[in-house]
N, C-alpha and C positions, 0 to 999 in steps of 0.2 A: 460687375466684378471689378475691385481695384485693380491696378498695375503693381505689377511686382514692384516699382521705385516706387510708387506711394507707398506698396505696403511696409517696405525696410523703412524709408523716410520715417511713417508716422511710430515703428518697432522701437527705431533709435533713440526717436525723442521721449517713448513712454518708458522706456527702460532709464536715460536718464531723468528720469521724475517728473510724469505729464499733468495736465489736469481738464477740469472737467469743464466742457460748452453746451452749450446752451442751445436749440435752435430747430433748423427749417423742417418743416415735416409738409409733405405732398408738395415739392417744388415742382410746377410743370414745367419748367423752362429747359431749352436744349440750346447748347450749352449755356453755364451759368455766365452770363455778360454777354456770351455771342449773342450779334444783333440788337442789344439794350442800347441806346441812345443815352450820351455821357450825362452824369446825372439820376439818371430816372433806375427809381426803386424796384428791387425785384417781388414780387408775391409773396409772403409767408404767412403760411397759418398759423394761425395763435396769437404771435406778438407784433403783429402788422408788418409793413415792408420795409426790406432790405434795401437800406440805401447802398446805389451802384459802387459808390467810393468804399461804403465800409467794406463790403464785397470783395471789392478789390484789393483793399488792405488785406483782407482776409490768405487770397490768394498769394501775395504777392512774400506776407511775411511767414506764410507759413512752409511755403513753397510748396504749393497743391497747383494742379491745373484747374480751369472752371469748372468740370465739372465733378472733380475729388472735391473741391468745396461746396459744392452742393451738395451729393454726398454725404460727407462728411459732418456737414451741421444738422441732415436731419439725425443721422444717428447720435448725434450730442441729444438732439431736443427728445429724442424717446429715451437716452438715458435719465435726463432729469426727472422723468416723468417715472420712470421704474424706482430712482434715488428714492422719491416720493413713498411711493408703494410703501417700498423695505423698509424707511424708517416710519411707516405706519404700522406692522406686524414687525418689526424688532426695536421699540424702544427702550429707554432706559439705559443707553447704552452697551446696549448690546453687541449692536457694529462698531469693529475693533478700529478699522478702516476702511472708507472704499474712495475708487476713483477709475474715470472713463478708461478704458483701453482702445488707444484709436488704430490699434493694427487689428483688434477683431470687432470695432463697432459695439462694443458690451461693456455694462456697466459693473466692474467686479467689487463685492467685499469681504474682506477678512471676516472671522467672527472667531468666536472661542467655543463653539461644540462641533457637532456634526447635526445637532438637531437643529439649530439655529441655520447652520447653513443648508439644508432641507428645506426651512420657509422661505430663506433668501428666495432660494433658486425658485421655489413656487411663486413668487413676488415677479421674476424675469431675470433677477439679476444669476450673474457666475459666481460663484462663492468659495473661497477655502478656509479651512480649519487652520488658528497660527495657535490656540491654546493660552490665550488669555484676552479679555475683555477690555473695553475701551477704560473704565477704571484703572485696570491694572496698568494701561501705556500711560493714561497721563501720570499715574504715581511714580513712575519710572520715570516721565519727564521730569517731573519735581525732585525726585532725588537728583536726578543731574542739574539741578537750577540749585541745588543746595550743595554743592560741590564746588561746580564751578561759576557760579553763577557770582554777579554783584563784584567783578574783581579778582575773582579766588582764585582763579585759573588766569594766567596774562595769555593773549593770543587770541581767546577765544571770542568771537563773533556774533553767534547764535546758537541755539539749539530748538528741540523742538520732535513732534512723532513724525514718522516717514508712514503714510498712511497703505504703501502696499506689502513695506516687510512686518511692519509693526514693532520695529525696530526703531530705540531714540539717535537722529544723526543729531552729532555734535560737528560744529563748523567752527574751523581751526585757522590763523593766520598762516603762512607757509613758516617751518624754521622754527617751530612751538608744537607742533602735532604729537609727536612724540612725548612730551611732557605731560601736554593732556590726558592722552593716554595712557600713562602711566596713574595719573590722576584716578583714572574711572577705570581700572581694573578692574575695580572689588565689586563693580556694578555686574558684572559677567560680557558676553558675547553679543545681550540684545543690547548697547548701546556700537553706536560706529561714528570711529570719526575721521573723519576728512577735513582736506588743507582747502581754502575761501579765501576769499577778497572780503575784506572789513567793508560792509556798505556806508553809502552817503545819504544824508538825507538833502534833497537836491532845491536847493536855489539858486537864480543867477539872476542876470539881467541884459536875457535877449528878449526881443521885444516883438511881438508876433502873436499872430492865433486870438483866442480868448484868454486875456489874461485879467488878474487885476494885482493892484500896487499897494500892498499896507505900508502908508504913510509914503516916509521916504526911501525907502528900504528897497531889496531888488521885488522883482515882480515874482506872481504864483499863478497857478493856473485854478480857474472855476470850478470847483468839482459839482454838483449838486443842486436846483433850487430847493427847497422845503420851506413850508409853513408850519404853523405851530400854536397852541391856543394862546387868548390876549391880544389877538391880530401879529402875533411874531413868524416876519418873512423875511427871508434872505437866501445863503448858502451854504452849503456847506465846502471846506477846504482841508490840507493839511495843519493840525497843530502848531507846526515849527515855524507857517504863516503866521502864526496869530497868538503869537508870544506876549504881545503887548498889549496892556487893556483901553478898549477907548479909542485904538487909534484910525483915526481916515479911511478909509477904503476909496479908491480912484476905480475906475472901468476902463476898460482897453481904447477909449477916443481921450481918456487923462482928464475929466470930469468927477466928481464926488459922487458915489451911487451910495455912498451907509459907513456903518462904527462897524469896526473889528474886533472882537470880544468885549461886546458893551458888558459891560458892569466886573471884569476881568474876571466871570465865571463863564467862560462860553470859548473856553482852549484847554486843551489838552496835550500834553509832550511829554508824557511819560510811561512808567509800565502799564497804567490803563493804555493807551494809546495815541495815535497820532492824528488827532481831528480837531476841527475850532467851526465856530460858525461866525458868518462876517452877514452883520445887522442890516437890511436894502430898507434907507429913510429916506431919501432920496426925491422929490419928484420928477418923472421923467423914467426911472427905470423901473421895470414890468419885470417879475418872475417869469419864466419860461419853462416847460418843461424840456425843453431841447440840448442837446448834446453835441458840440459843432464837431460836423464832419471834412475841415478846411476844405471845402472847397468839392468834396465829393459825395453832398448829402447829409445833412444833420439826421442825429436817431432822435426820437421823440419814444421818452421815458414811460412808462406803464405800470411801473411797479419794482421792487427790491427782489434780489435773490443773492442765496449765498452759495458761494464759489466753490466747485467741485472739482478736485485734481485732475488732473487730464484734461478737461473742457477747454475749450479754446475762449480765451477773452481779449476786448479792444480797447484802450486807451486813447483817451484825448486830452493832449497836453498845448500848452501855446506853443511852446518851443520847435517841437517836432511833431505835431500836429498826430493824425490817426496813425499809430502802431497796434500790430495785432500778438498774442503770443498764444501758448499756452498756460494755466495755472500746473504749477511742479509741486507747492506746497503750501499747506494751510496750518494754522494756530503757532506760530513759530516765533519764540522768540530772539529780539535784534540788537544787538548792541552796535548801537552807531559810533561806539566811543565817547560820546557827551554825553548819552542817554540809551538806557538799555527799556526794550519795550516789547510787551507780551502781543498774540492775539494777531500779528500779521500773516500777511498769505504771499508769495513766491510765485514771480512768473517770467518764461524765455522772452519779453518781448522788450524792448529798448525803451529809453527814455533817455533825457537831458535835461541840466540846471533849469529852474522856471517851469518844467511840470509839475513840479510840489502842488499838491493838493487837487490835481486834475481826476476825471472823471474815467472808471472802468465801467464799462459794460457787456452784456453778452453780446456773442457772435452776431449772431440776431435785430441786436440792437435794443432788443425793448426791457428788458433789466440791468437797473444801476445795480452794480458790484459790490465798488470800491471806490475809496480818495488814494492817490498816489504818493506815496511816504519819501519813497527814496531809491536806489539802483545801485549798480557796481559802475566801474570808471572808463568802463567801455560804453560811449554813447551812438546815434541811432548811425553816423555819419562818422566811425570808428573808434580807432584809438585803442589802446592798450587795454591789460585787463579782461574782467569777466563784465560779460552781458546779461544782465537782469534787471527785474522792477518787483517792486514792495509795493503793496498795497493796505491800506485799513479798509476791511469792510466796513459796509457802508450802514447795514443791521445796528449797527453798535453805536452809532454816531448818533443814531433817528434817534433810540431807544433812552440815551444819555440824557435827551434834553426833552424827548415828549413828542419829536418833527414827524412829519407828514411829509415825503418826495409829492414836490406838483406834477404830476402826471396829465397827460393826454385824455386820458377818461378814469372811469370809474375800473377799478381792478375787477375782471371779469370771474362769473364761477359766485355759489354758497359759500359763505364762512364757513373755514376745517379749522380746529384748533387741532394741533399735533397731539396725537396720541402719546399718555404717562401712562409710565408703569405701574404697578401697585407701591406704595411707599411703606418702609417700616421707620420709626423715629424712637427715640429713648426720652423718657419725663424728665423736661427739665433742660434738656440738651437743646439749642437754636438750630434748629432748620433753614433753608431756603433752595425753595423750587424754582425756579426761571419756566416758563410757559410762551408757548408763538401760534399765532393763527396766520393765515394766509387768507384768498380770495374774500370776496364786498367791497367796501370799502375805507380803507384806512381812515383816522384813527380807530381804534378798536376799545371800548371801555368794559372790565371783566369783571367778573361777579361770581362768587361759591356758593355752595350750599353743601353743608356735611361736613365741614372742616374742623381737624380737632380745636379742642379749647385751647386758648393758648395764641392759636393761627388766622393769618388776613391774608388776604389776595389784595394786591396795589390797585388799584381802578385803573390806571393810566399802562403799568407796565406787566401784569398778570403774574405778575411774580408773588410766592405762597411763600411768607416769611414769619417768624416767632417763635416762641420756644413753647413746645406742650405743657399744659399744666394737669393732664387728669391723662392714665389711662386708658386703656380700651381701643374698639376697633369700629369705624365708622364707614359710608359711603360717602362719595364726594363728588360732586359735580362741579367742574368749570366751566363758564360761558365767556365769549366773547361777542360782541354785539356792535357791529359796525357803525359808520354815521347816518348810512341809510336806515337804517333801523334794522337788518339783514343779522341772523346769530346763530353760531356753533358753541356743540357743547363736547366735553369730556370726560368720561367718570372713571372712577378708580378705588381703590379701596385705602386707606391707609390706619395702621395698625401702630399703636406707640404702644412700647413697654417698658413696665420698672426695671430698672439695671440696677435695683437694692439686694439683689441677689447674690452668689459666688462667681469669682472673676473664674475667665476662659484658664483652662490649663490642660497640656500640651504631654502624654507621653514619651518617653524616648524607646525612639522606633529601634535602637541598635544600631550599630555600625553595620554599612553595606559593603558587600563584594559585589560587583559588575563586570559583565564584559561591553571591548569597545564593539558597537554595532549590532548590540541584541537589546532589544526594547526593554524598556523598566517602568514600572509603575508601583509608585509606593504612597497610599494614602494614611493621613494624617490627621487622624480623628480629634477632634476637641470637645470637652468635656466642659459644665461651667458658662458663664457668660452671659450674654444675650446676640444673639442673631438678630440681621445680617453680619457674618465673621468677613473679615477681608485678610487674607495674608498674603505676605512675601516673606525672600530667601538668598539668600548671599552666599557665597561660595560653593556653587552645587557645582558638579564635575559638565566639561563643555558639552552641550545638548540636549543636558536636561533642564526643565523650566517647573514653575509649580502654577496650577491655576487658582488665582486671586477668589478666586470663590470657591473654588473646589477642597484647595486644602493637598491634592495630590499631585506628586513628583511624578512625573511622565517624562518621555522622549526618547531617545537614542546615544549613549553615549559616543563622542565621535575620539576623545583626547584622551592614551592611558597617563595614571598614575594616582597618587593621592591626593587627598582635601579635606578640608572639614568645613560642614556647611553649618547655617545657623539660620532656622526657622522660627519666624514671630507668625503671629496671629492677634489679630485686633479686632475687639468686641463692638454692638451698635454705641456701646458707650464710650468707648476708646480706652477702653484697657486692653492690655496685653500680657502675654504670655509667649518664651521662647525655648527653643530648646535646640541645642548642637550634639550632632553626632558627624560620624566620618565615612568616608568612602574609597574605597579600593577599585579602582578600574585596570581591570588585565586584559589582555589581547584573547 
């Protein structure tokens, strides 16, 4: 049973926006560290042992006692394991949001039905109903990238979905909030925004830890080793390291270990993201799968995983060596002020100048995360300002260039290709499906059968791209097939149709009377078209929301007075159809 100061502790931090770890299942140790000799790793099932320092970082930054952190990580490590389930019976995006709760030990997600949240819960996870689909938030993000995004808005920092309201946070300079918000009025209630600290994207040149030195310039920290076909080995790092193409690479004794963005295709600093890889030609220096734990334990790497809100994750930077935090936010994008960039993740835990491009991992130790972006201006050793760290996962980095993380062993477990939904496509119209396998061992090379005309699977990244040319309805099967020879597969159905037909249109429903605090629901039939329909709605009265698939105005009004709202519907082809009527809300 927790302590009541743990439980408020870990309440406070999930409330201000937690995320998800990783980790210990069947710890026998009493307590976690009591009696462990400085150094020496603790037991864990699964992703092998817990070095005593990460442990300790764990502790120390999270403010748990030993045995709250033990604890503590196995309930992370059976949430990711549930995570798993859920998005194997809800894909497609289905799941609106989810992320760890560490005051109940559960892994909770949003969805948009009640039936959906019915399989959650048989999956293990907690589930509530917020009434729109993971579609529906990020088209919501992108209207607000198309608003404020690129300059339009001064002040503004980032934005991005808030994975437990399902609400898009918009993050405002102090002294500008108000402007913004006047900006995104028209968006309605689910957008919120709040006053931030503009992040940095962090170099310096303190000198410590594992670091290395592009050219002459201040130093960064190691994130990654990886290999890659054509005999291509090195690291991976932050982008904003490896600016320049061609240039030196030194290692932490101030020797030459390789080229940094040889051929100046191998960096990245912009809204794709923030990664480069730095070329190891070197003789003398060896890839490692290791992850320095200054001085209290290196992790040895095992395999990639991506970051789950709430979960607790560990940093290794030269600077400030092992920090530990939680993840608060994922897919978010960051305006550093030089460069605005999509697809990063948000976490409480500290950093300083010189850990650019260093290494996250889970709690655990045995999956790489992330590369480290950048922070607020509060570092680990104080100072003013907010305390956070940026991350780029680490998925998107491999995937960019084709890499392979060197790992300790062979990734354990049968190849699972993630389970797709049924697909529907329009003739003529370009497709692209993105596909991930886990367990064998990486690389993975994929292969279809069933695919409409028109369609190819990439061998290297299992990505289904092209544009139909005939169509009809087919079965499909995905394979992916490890280097051991070890292979999963996935089938599905997808169905392409003519859109030569008559466009979507939309009756008018009439003007509505409502009272404030009696339930409404008013569906919105459409006529015409071709299915899947996606809609959205702009000035509906506060409370009410429409579901992006459904077509129907639901909710509670909470605010009297009048409005006029104005409803679109858009067909598989991308025509539309809208229509405005009005609304009376009385007491």
């Amino acid at each position: 049973m927790k302590s009541l100061a743990h439980q408020e502790r870990w309440r406070k931090a999930v409330l201000a926006g937690a995320g998800a770890a990783l980790v210990v299942a069947g710890l026998g140790v009493s307590p976690a560290g009591a009696g462990v000799p400085a150094g020496a790793p603790v037991p864990v099932a699964g992703d092998g042992p817990v070095p005593a320092g990460l442990l300790a970082a764990v502790r120390r930054d999270l403010g748990l006692t030993p045995q709250e952190a033990v604890d503590h990580l196995a309930a992370e490590k059976r949430a990711y394991r549930t995570a798993g389930a859920v998005r194997a019976v809800l894909p497609g995006g289905k799941v609106t949001g989810m992320w760890f709760d560490a005051a109940t030990d559960r892994l909770n997600v949003a969805v948009a039905s009640e039936a959906d949240a019915r399989t959650a819960r048989a999956a293990g996870a907690d589930a509530r109903v917020v009434g729109r689909d993971r579609a529906a938030l990020d088209a919501a993000v992108d209207r607000v990238g198309r608003i404020v995004g690129a300059g339009r808005a001064p002040g503004v920092v980032g934005w991005g979905a808030d994975e437990a309201s399902a609400d898009v946070e918009v993050r405002v300079e102090a002294g500008r909030v108000a402007g913004v918000r006047a900006a995104l009025r028209v968006l309605g209630s689910s957008v919120r925004v709040v006053a931030a600290e503009r992040p940095r994207q962090q170099q310096g040149d303190v000198v410590g830890g594992e670091k290395w030195v592009p050219g002459s310039e201040s130093p960064c920290s190691i994130g990654f080793s990886v290999s890659g076909s054509g005999g291509t080995k090195g690291f991976l790092t932050a982008g904003h390291c490896t600016n320049d193409a061609n240039q030196p690479a030194y290692g932490k004794d101030g020797t030459r270990l390789g080229t940094s963005n040889q051929g100046g295709s191998h960096s990245v600093n912009a809204s794709e993201g923030d990664f480069g890889l730095v070329g190891v030609d070197q003789a003398g220096w060896a890839l490692s799968p290791k992850v320095s734990g200054h001085g209290g334990g290196d992790v040895t790497v095992t395999g990639a995983q991506d970051g789950v809100v709430g979960t607790s994750v560990c940093r290794s930077g030269q600077t400030s060596g092992w920090r530990c935090g939680k993840i608060t936010k994922v897919n978010q994008t960051v305006d550093y002020g030089n460069v605005v960039i999509g697809g990063l993740s948000y976490t409480d835990a500290c950093s300083a100048g010189g850990d650019s491009g260093g290494s996250y991992v889970t709690a655990t130790g045995g999956k790489a995360v992330g590369l480290h972006s950048g922070g607020g201006s509060a570092t680990c050793s104080g100072g003013s300002g907010e305390r956070f760290t940026i991350f780029q996962p680490v998925n998107e980095a491999l995937a960019k260039w084709g890499l392979s993380l060197v790992t300790s062993a062979p990734q354990p477990g049968t190849v699972t290709v993630a389970a797709v939904a049924g697909q529907s496509s329009v003739l003529g119209r370009s497709v692209s499906l993105p596909n991930s396998a886990s367990g064998g061992t990486a690389p993975y090379t994929w292969s279809a059968t069933g695919l409409p005309a028109g369609l190819s699977i990439g061998a290297t990244t299992g990505t289904v791209s092209g544009t139909p040319t005939a169509a009809g309805s087919s079965s499909v099967t995905l394979t992916a097939t490890d280097s051991a020879g070890a292979s999963g597969s996935v089938s599905f159905t997808w169905a392409v149709t003519d859109a030569s037909g008559t466009p979507p249109a939309l009756a008018h429903p009439g003007n509505q009377t409502v009272r404030v605090g009696r339930a409404v629901v008013l569906p919105l039939p459409v006529t015409g078209g071709t299915a899947p329909y996606t809609w959205s709605a702009t000035g509906l009265p506060a409370g009410l929301s429409i579901g992006a698939t459904t077509g129907t105005v639901s909710g509670t009004p909470t605010t009297w007075g009048m409005t006029t709202s104005r409803v679109t519907v858009t067909d598989a082809a991308g025509r539309s159809a809208s229509v405005s009527f009005g609304w009376s809300v009385f007491y």
